[in-house]
C-alpha positions in Angstrom: -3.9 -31.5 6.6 -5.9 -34.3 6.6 -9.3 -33.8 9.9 -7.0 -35.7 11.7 -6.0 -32.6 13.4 -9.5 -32.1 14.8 -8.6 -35.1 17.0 -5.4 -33.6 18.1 -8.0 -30.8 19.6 -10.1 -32.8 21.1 -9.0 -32.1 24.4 -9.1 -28.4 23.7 -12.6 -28.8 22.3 -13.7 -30.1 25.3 -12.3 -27.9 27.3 -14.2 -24.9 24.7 -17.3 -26.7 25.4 -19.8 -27.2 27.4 -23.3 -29.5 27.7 -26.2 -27.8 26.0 -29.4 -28.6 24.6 -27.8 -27.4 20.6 -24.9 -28.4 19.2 -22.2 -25.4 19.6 -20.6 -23.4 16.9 -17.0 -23.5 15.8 -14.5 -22.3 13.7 -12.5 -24.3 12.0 -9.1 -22.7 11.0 -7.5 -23.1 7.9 -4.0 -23.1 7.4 -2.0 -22.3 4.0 0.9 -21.2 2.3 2.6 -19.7 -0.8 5.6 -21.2 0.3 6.6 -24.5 0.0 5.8 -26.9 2.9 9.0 -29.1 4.4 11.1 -27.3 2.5 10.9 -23.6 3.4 9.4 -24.6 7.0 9.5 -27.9 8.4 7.9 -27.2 11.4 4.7 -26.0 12.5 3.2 -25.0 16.2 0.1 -24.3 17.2 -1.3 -22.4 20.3 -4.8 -21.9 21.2 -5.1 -19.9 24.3 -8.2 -19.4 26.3 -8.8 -18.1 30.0 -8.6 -21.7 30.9 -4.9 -21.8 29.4 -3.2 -22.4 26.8 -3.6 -25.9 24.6 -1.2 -28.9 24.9 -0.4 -29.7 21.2 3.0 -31.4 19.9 4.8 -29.4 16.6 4.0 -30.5 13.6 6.7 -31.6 11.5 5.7 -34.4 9.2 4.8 -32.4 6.2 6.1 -31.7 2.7 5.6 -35.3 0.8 2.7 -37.8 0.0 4.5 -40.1 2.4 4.0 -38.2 4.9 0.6 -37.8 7.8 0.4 -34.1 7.4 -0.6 -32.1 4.5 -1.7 -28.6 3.2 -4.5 -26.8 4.0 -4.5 -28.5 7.2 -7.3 -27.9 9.2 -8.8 -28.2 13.2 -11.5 -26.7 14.9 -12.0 -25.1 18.3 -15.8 -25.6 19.6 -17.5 -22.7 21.4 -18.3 -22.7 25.1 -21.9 -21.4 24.7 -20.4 -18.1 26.2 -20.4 -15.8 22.3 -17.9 -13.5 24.3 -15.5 -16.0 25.2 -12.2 -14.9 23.8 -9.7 -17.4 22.0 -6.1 -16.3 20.6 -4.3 -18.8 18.0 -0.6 -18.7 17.2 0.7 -20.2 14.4 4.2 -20.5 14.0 6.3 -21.9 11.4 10.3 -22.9 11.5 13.2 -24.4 10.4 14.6 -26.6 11.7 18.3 -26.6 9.8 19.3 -23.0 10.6 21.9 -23.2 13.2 21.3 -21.1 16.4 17.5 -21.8 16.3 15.6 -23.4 19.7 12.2 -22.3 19.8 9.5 -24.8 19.7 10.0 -24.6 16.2 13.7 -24.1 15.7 14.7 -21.1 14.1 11.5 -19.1 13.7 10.0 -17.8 10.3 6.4 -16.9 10.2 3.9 -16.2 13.1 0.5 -15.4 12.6 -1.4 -14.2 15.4 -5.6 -14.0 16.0 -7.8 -13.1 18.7 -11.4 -14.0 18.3 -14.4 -14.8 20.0 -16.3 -18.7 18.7 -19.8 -18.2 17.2 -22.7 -20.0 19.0 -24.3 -21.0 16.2 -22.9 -21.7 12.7 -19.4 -23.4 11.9 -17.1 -20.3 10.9 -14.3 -20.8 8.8 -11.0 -18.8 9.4 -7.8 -19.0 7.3 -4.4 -18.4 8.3 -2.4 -18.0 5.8 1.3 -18.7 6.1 2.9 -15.6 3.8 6.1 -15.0 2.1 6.2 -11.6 2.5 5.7 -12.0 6.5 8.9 -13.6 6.6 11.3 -12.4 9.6 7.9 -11.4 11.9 9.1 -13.8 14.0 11.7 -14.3 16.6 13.1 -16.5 19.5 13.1 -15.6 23.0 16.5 -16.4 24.5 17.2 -20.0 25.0 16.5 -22.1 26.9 12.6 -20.6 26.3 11.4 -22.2 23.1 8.3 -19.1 22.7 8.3 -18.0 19.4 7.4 -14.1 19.7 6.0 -11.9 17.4 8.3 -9.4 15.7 5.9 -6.4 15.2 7.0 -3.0 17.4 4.5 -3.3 19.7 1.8 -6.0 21.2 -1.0 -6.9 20.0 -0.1 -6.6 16.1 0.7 -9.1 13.7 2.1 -9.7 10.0 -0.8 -9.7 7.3 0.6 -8.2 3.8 4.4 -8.2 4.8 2.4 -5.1 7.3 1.6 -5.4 11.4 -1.8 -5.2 11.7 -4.2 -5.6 14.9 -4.5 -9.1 15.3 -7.8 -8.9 16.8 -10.8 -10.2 14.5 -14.3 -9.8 14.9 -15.6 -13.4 14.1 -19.2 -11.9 12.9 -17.1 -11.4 9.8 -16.2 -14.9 9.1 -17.1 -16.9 6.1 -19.9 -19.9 7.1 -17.3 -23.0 7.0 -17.2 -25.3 3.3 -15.0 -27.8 2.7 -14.9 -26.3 -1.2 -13.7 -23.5 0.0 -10.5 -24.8 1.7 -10.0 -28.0 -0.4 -10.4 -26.2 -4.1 -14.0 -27.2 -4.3 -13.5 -30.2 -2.9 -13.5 -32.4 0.6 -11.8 -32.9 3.0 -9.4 -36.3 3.0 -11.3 -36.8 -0.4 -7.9 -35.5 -2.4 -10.5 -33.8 -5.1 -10.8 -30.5 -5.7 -8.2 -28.4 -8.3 -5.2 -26.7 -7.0 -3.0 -23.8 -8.5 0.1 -25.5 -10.6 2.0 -22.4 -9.7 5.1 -23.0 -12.3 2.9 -24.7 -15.2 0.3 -21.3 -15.0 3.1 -18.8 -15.4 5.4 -20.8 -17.7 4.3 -18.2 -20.4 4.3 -15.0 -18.2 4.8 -11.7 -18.7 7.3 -9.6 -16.4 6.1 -6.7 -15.6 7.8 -3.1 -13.6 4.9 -1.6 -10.6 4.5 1.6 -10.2 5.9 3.3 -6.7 2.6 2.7 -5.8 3.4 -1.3 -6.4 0.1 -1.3 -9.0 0.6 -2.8 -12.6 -1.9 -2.7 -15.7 -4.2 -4.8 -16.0 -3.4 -7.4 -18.4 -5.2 -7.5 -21.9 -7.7 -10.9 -22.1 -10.8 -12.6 -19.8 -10.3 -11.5 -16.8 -11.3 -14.6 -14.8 -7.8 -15.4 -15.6 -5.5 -13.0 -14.4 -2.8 -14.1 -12.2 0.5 -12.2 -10.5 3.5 -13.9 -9.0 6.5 -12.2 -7.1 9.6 -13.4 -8.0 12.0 -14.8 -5.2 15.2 -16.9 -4.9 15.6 -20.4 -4.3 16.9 -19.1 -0.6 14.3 -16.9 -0.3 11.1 -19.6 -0.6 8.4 -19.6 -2.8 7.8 -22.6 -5.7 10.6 -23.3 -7.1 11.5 -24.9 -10.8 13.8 -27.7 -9.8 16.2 -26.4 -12.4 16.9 -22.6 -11.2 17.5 -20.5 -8.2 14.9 -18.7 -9.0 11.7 -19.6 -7.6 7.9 -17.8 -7.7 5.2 -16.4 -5.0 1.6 -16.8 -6.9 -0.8 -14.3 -4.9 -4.3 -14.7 -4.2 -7.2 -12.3 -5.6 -9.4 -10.3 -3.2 -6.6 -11.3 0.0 -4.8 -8.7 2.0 -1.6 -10.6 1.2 -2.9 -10.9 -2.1 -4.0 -8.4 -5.6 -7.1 -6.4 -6.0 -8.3 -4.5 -8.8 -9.2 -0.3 -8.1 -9.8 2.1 -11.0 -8.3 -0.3 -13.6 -4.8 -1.0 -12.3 -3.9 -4.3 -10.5 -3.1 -3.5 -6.6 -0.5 -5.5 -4.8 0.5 -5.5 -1.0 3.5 -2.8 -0.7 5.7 -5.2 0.6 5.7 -7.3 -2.2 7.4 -4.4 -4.0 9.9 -3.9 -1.2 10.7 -7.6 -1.1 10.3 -9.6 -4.7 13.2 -9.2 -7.0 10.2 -8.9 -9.7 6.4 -9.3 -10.6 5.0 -11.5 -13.3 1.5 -11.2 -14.7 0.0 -14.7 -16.5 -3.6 -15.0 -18.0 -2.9 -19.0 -18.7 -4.9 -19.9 -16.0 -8.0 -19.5 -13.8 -7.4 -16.6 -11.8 -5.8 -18.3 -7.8 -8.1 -17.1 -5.0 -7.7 -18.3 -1.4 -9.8 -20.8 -1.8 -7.3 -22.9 -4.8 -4.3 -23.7 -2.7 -1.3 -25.1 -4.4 0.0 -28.2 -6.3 2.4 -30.3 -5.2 3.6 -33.1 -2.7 2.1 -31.5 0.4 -1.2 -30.8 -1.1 -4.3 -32.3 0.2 -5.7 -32.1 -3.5 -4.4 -35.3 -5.4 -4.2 -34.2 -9.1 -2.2 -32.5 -10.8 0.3 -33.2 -8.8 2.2 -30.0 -9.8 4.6 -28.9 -12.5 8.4 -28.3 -10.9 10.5 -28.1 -14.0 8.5 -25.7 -15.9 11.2 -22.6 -17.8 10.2 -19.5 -16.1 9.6 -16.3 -18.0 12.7 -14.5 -19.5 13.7 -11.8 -17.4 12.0 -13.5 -14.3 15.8 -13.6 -12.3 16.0 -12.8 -8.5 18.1 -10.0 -7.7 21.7 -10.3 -6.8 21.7 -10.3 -3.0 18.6 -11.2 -2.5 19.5 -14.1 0.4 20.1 -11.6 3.0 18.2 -12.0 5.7 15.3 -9.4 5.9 14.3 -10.3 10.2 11.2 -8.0 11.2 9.0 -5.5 10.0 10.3 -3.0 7.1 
């Protein structure tokens, strides 16, 4: 999204702030997906809670085309008090809206990521949320006529990271120094430069590969630097999808907890991504996708390419029979 989301906080910032001789530090949050805005969520909440209360902020639902105000990564920031021990907890909650039976703030609830954090005093930290396919069902409604989207972990105090529950507490110390490049694919923010993953054009050519019951793959003969993996979904599921199939793809990102890493030679993936793709396909067309190269298409922030939507995908890269069932809460 475009900084015009800081100015939706500004209320919120001045409530986190306070007069001081220095400017205060921040962190700006960053928020992605693998899935495809508007389409697999059309609305998006936000809550930043503090011990003076919770924030005031409308759901987001203007996203998913160039027509449109809002687009992805969207970012806002919440300025520090002076106080370095001053805890902060963000939701972010995702939805949609056409599923019948749904009435939370963001009608029928997909996706919530939960942090709690503390705001550095003196440097801009960044912190990304990303919006995951395998954390899909972590989410629930409260009974209606309450519109709180709740988490859908076994116990409080976790949330989905991986397709896993996790402790949703962070310490900030171990955030990233905030740059635009690495949000905007090493570009600016509202500039529309940068370079974005063009999921369906990078694995056009792709291998499909079978993981191990350890969900690890080979690595892939070639340079390296351009190793990519995709999980394979349907159309119902989410993910990008080629405009021509029901089957659709998940890129991950390198070096991400919801993402691949490389141990002893074999390519690591989250174990939910075994548990929940129909397949895995390994590409080395492309620069390998980190967090930091979100993707193409008409809810990017990043202008060109615009994104490939009718490239074939790889033979053998069909989502299993089934596969639209609906998988609500943690495995």
């Amino acid at each position: 999204m475009k900084r015009a989301l800081v100015f939706a906080l500004t209320g919120l910032a001045a409530l986190l702030s306070c007069k001081t001789k220095h400017a205060p530090g921040e962190i700006i949050v960053a928020i992605d997906s693998d899935l495809t805005p508007g389409v697999d969520f059309d609305e998006l909440h936000i809550d930043v809670i503090t011990t003076a209360g919770p924030s005031k902020l409308d759901t987001i639902k203007e996203f998913g085309q160039r027509s449109l105000p809002n687009s992805f990564p969207m970012t806002f920031a919440i300025v520090s008090n002076g106080d370095p021990t001053t805890k902060v907890q963000i939701r972010v909650a995702a939805g949609l809206s056409t599923l019948p039976g749904g009435h939370s703030v963001v009608g029928m609830p997909l996706l919530l990521r939960e942090v709690t954090t503390t705001i550095p005093v003196d440097r801009v930290a960044l912190l990304r949320i990303h919006l995951e396919w395998v954390c899909i069902g972590f989410a629930k409604q409260n009974p209606a006529p309450d519109t709180y989207v709740e988490g859908n972990c076994p116990v409080d105090g976790l949330t989905c990271l991986g397709g896993e529950c996790v402790d949703f507490a962070l310490d900030s110390a171990t955030l990233p120094d905030y740059d635009d490049a690495l949000v905007f694919g090493g570009g600016h923010a509202g500039a529309g430069d940068g370079t974005c993953f063009d999921a369906l054009a990078c694995f056009a050519g792709a291998q499909v590969v079978q993981p191990d019951a350890n969900c690890t793959i080979a690595k892939p003969a070639g340079d390296p630097t351009r190793t990519n993996i995709a999980l394979v979904s349907a159309r119902c599921q989410g993910g990008i999808c080629d405009d021509g199939s029901d089957t659709c793809l998940v890129p991950l990102d390198n070096a991400t907890a919801a993402g691949w890493t490389e141990v002893g030679g074999r390519l690591h993936l989250p174990p939910a991504a075994c548990r929940k793709a129909s397949g895995v396909v390994v590409s080395t067309t492309c620069p390998t996708k980190t967090a930091s190269s979100p993707t193409c298409g008409p809810w990017s922030e990043i202008k060109s390419p615009a994104g490939t939507f009718n490239a074939p995908l790889p033979d053998g890269a069909v989502a299993a029979d089934g596969a639209c069932s609906v998988d609500a809460g943690s495995d």
